[in-house]
VOTOR-373192 format. One line per field, with one value per atom (N, C-alpha, C, CB): residue number from 1; residue in one letter; x, y, z. Coordinates in steps of 0.2 Angstrom, whole numbers, plus 2048, in hexadecimal, padded with zeros to 3 digits. Glycine has a CB too. Layout:
i = NUM_...
aa = a_...
c1 = X_...
c2 = Y_...
c3 = Z_...
% end
This chain:
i = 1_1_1_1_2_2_2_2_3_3_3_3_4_4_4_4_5_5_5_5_6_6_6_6_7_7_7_7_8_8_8_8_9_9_9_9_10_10_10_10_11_11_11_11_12_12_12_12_13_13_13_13_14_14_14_14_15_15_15_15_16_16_16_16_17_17_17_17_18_18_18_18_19_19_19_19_20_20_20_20_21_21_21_21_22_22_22_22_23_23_23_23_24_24_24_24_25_25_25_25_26_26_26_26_27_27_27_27_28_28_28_28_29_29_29_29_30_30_30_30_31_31_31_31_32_32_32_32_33_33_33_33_34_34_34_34_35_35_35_35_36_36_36_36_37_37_37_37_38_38_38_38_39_39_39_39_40_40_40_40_41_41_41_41_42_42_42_42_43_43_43_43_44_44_44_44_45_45_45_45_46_46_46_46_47_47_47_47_48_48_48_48_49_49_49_49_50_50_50_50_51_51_51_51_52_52_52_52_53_53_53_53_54_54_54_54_55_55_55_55_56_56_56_56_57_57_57_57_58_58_58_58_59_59_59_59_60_60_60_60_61_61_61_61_62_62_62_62_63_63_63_63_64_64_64_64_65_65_65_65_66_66_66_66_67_67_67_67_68_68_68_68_69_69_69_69_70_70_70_70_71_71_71_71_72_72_72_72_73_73_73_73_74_74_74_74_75_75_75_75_76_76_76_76_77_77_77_77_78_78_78_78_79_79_79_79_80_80_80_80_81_81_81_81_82_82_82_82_83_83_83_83_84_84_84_84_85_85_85_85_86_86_86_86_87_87_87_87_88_88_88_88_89_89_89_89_90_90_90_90_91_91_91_91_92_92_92_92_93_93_93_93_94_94_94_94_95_95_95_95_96_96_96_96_97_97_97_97_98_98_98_98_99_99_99_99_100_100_100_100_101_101_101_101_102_102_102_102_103_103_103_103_104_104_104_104_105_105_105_105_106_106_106_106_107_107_107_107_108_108_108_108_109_109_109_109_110_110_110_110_111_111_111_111_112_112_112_112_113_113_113_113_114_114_114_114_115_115_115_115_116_116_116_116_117_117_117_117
aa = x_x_x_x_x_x_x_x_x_x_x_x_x_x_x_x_x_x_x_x_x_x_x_x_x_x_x_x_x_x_x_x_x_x_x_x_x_x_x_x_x_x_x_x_x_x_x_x_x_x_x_x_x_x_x_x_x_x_x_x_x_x_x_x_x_x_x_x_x_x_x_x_x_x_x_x_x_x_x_x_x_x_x_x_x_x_x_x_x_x_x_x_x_x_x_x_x_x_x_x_x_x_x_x_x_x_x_x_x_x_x_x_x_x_x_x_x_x_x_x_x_x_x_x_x_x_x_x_x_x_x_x_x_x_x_x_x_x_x_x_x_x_x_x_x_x_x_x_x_x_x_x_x_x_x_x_x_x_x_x_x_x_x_x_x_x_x_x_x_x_x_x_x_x_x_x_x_x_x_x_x_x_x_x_x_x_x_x_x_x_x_x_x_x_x_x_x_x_x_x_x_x_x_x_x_x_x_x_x_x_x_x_x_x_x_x_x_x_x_x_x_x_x_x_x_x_x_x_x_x_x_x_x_x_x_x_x_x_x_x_x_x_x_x_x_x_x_x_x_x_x_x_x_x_x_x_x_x_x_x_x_x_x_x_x_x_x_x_x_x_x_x_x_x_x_x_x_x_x_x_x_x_x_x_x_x_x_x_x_x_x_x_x_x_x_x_x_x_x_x_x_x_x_x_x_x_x_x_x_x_x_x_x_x_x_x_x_x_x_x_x_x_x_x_x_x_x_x_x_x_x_x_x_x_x_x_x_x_x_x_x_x_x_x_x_x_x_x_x_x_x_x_x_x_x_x_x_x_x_x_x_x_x_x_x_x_x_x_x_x_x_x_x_x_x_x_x_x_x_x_x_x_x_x_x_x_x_x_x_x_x_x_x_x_x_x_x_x_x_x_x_x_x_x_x_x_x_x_x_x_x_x_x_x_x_x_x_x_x_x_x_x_x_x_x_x_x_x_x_x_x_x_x_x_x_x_x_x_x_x_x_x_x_x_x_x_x_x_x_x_x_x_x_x_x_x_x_x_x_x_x_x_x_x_x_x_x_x
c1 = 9ED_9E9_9E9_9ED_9E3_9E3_9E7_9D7_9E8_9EB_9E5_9EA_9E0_9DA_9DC_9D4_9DE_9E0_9E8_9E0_9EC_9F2_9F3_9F7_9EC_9EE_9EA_9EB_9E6_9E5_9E8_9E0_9EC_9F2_9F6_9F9_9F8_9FB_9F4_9FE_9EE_9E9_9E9_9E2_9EB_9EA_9ED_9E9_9F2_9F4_9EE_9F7_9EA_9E3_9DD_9DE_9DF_9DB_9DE_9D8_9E5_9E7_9E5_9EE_9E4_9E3_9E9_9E1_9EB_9F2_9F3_9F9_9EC_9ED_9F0_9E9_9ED_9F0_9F6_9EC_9F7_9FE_A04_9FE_A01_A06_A07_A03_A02_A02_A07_9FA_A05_A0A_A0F_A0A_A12_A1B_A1D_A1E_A19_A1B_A19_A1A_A16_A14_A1C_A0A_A1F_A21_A28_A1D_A2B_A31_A32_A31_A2B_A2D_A2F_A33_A2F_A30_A2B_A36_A2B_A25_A26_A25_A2B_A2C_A24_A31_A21_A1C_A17_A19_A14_A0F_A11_A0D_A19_A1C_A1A_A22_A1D_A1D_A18_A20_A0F_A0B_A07_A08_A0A_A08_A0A_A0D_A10_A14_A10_A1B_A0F_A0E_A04_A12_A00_9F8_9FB_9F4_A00_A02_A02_A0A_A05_A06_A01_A0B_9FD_9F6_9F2_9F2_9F1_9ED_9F0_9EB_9F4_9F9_9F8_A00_9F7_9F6_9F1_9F6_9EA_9E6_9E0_9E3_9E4_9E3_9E8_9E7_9EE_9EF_9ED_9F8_9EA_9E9_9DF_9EC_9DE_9D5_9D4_9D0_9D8_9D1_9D1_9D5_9CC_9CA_9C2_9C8_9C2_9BC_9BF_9B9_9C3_9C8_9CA_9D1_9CE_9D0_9CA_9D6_9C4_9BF_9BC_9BC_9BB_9B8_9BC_9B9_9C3_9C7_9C8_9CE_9CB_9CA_9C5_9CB_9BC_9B9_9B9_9B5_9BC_9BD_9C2_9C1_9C8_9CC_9CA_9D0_9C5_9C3_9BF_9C0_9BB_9B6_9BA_9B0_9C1_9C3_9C7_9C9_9C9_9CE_9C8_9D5_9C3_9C0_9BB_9BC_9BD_9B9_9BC_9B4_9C4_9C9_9CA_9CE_9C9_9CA_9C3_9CB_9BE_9BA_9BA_9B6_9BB_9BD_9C3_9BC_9C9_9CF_9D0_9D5_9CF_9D1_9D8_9CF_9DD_9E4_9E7_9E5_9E6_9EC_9E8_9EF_9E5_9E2_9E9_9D8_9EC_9EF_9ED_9F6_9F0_9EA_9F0_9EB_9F6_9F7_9F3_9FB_9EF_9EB_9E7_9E8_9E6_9DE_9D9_9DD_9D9_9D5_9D6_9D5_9CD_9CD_9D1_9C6_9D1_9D4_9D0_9D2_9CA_9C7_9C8_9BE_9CA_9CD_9D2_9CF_9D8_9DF_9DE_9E2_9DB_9D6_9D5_9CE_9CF_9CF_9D2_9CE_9D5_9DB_9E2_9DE_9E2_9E6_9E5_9E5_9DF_9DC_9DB_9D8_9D9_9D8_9DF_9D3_9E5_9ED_9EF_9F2_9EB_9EB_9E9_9E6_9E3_9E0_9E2_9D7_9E6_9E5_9EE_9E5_9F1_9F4_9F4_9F7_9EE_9EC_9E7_9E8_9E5_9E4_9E7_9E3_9EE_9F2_9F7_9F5_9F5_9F9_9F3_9FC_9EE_9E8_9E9_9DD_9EA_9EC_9F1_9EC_9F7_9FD_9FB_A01_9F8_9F8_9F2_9F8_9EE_9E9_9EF_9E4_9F2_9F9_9FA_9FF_9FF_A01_9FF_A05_9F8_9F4_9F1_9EB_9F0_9EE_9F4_9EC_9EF_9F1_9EF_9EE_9F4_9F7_9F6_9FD
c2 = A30_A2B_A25_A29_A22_A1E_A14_A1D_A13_A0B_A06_A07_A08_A05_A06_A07_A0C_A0E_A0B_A15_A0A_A09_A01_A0C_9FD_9F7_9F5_9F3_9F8_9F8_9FA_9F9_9FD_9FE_9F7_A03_9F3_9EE_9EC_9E9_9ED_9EA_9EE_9EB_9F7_9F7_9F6_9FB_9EF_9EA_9E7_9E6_9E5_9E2_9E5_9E4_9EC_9F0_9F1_9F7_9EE_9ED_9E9_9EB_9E5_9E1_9DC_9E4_9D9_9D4_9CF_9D5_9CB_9C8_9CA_9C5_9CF_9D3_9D5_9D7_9D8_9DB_9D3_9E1_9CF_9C9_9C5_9C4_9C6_9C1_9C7_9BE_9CF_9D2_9D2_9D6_9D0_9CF_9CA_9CE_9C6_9BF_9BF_9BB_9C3_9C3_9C8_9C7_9CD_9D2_9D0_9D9_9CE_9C8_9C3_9C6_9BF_9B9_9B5_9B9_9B8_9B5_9B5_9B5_9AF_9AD_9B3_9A5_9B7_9BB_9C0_9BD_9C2_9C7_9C2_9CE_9BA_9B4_9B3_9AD_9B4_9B2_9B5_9B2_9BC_9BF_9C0_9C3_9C3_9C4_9BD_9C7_9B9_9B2_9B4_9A9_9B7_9B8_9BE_9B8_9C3_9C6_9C6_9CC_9C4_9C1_9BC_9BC_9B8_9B3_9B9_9AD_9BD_9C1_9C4_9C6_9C4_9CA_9C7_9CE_9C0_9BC_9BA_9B7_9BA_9B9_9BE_9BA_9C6_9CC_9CD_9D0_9CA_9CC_9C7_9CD_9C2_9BB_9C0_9AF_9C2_9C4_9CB_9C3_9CD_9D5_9D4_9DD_9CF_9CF_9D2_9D3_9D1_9D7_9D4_9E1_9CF_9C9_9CD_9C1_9CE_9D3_9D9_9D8_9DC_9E0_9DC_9E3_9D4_9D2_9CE_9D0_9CE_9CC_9CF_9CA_9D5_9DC_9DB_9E3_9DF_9DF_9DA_9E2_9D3_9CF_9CF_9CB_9CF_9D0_9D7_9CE_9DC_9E4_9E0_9EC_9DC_9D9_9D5_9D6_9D0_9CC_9CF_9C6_9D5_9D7_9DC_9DA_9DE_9E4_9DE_9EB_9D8_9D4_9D1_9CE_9CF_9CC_9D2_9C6_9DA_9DB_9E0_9DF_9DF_9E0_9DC_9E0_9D6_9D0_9D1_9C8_9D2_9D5_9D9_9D6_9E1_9E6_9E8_9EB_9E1_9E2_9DD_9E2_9D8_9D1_9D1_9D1_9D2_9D1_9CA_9D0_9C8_9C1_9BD_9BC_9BE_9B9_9B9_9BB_9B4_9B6_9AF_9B9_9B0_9A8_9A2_9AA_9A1_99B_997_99D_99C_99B_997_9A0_991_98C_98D_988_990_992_999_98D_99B_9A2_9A5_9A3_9AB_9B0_9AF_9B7_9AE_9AF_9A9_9B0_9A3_99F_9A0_99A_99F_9A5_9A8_9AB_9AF_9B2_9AE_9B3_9A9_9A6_9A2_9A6_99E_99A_99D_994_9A2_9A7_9AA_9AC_9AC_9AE_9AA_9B1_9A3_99F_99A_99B_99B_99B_9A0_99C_9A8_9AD_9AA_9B2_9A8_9AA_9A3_9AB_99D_996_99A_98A_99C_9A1_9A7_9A3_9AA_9AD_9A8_9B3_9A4_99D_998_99B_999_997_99D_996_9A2_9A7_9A9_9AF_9A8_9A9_9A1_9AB_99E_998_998_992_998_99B_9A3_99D_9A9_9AD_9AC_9B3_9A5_9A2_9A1_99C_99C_998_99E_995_9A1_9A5_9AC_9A6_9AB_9B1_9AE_9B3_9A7_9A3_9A4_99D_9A6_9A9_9A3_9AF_99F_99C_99F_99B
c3 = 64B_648_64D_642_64C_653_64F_657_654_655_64E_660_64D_648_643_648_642_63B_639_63C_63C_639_638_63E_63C_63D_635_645_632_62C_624_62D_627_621_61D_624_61E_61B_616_622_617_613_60D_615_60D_606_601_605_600_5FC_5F9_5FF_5FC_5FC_5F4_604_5F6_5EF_5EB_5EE_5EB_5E2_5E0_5DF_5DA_5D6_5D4_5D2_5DC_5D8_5D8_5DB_5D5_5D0_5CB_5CF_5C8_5C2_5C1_5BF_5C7_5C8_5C8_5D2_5C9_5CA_5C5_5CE_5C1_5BA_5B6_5B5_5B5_5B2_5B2_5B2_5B9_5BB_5B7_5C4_5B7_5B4_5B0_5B4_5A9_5A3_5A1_5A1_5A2_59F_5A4_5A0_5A8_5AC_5AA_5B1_5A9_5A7_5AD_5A2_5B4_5B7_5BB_5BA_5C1_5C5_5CA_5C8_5CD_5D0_5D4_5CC_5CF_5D3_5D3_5D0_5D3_5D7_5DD_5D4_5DC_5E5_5E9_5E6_5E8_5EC_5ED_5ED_5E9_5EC_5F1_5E7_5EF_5F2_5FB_5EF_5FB_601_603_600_601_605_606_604_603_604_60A_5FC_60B_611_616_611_615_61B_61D_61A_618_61B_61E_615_61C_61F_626_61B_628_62D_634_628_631_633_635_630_630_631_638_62A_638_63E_643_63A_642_64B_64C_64E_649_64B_64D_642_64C_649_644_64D_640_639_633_636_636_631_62D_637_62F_62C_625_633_628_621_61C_623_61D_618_615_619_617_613_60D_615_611_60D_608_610_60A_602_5FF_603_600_5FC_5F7_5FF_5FA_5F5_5F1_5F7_5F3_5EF_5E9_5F5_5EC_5E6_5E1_5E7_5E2_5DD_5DB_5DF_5DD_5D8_5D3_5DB_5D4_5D0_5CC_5D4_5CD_5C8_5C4_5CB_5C5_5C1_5BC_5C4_5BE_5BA_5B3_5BE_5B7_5B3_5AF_5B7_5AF_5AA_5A5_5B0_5A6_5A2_59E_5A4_5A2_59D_598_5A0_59C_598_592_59D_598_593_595_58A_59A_59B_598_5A2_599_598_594_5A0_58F_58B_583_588_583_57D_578_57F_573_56D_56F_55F_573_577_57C_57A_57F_584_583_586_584_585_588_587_58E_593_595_598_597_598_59D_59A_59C_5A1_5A8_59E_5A8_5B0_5B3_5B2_5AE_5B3_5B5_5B1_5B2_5B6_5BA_5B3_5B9_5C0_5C7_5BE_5C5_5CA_5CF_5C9_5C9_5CD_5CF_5C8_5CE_5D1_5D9_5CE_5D9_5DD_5E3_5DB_5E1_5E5_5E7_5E3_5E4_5E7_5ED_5E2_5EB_5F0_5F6_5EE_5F5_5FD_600_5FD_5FB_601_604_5FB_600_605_60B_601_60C_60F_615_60A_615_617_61B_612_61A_61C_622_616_61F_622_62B_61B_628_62F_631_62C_631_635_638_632_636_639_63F_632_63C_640_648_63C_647_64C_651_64A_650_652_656_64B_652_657_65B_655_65B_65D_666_655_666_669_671_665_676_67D_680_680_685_68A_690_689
% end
């Protein structure tokens, strides 16, 4: 297998849906535990994807993700329960957009240190 292909494996994190996977750890834990980590490892991917070049993968799939959580959130309705004041696609969203300012962070950091002297 060539060197292209292996440098795109850490992405297929990217076609889960973990937003959803995140809010369940913490619907059914109770703990913040799975926002963290995926916060941590979206930092890492974006991190990855700034030193290897493959800023182009993690756009694609990011949008392959938003479009599977928000259409998940349609055809399921996850996390609406009658406490709730506000919708589910907010959640979603403001989720998603914690994702990426972490993934955001993690391509600024991997510029940094991608940057030849």
């Amino acid at each position: 297998m060539n060197k292209s292909f292996w440098q795109k494996i850490p992405f297929i994190y990217l076609l889960l849906p973990y937003a959803h996977l995140s809010l369940i750890v913490d619907y059914y834990l109770h703990s913040l535990t799975g926002i963290i980590v995926s916060i941590l490892i979206t930092a890492f991917l974006g991190f990855y994807a700034r030193k290897t070049n493959q800023l182009s993968v993690l756009l694609i799939s990011n949008f392959f993700n938003f479009s599977v959580s928000y259409a998940l959130t349609k055809i399921k309705g996850l996390f609406h329960t009658p406490h709730m004041l506000h919708s589910p696609y907010l959640t979603i969203t403001l989720l998603l957009l914690l994702f990426l300012l972490a993934q955001g962070i993690g391509i600024f950091w991997g510029g940094l240190f991608s940057v030849r002297h």
